[in-house]
C-alpha positions, 0 to 999 in steps of 0.5 A: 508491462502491467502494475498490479497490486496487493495490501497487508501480506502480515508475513510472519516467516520470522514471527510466531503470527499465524494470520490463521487465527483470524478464520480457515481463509487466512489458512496458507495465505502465503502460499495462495498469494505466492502461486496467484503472483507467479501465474500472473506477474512477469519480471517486467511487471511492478507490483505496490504493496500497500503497508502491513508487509511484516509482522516483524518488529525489527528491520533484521527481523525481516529477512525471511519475508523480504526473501520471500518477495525478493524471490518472486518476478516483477519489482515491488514498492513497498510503502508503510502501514500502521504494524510496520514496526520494523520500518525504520529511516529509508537510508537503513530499509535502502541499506539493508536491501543492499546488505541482503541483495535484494535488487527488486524493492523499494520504498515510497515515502515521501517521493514518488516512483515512474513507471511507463506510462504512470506514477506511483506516489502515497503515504500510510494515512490516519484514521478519522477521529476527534482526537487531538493527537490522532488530527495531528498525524493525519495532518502530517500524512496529509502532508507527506501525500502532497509531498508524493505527488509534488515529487510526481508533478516535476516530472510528469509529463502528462503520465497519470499519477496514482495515490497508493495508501494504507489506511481507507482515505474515504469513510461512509460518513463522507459518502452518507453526508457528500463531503470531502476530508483532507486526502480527498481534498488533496487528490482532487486538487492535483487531478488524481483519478484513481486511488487504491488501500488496504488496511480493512479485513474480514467483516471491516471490509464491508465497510470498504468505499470503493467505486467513483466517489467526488470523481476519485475511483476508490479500490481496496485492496488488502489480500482478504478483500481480494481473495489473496489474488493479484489485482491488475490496475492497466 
């Protein structure tokens, strides 16, 4: 059974967003990620899908794309980034899976998700700024990773744990200068070794970190920066 992995679908079967606009690549990015998963994930498999899932501002809003993964093989987990609007309490997103029979879909917040060999655990993350207010929200999602991977450690049992979040939790000016910041911090403290994101697109993503940096191995992993394709993780 294999993990793969892949960010910011931005689905829109409900909204009038074509991702589109942003450039010809973006031209039935559905159909390209839908024919690269049914060709590479079987129902055994799990699949994280790392924030800006839906367009969509409310969670009823969201049926037609939550259909749309529902239907393909493989379990996903599902965590937020920053146009999740529709994100809404875990209790309500659990409830509404419920309601529609989606069987195959959950949510990581707060917690942690096993599977064979590893550990899924994350959070949305922040951008880094000066700003009072934005310090505060990385602060708290700073928080809320620790909280993941605490939820990860009681059951462990020597399985690796993998941090799975929205935003970049490593910049160029942590590289340029060698220094840390709090998710780095975080993750090093508990031993991560391998860290995937998405959140950067089109020439934002030549500014992706990716490789070993401070012994963590940093991957971005939003649909444009894979060329719309699945990325396999073991």
């Amino acid at each position: 059974m294999s993990i793969y992995t892949i960010g910011d679908l931005h689905l829109s079967f409900h909204e009038n967003k074509p991702m589109s606009i942003f450039g010809e690549k973006w031209e039935n990015h559905e159909e390209k990620i839908r024919q690269n998963w049914i060709e590479n994930v079987t129902k055994q498999d799990l699949v994280i899908l790392p924030g800006d899932f839906s367009w969509s501002m409310k969670l009823q809003d969201t049926v037609e794309d939550f259909e749309y993964i529902n239907e393909l093989p493989g379990k996903k987990i599902l965590l937020k980034g920053n146009h999740d609007y529709w994100w809404t309490t875990v209790t309500s997103m659990k409830k509404f899976l419920q309601e529609n029979k989606f069987e195959n879909i959950e949510f990581l917040h707060n917690n942690s998700y096993e599977f064979e060999n590893y550990i899924i655990v994350g959070t949305r993350g922040w951008i880094f700024s000066n700003e009072e207010e934005d310090k505060k929200i990385l602060e708290r999602e700073a928080f809320r990773l620790e909280l993941s991977i605490q939820s990860a450690i009681e059951n462990t049992n020597n399985k690796e744990i993998i941090v799975f979040m929205h935003y970049p939790p490593v910049i160029k000016q942590n590289v340029e200068e060698k220094t840390s910041n709090i998710f780095i911090d975080i993750m090093k403290k508990y031993g991560i070794k391998r860290c995937f994101y998405g959140h950067l697109h089109a020439m934002a993503i030549n500014e992706a970190i990716e490789g070993e940096f401070m012994g963590i191995d940093f991957k971005l992993v939003s649909c444009d920066g894979l060329q719309f394709r699945l990325f396999k993780i073991n």
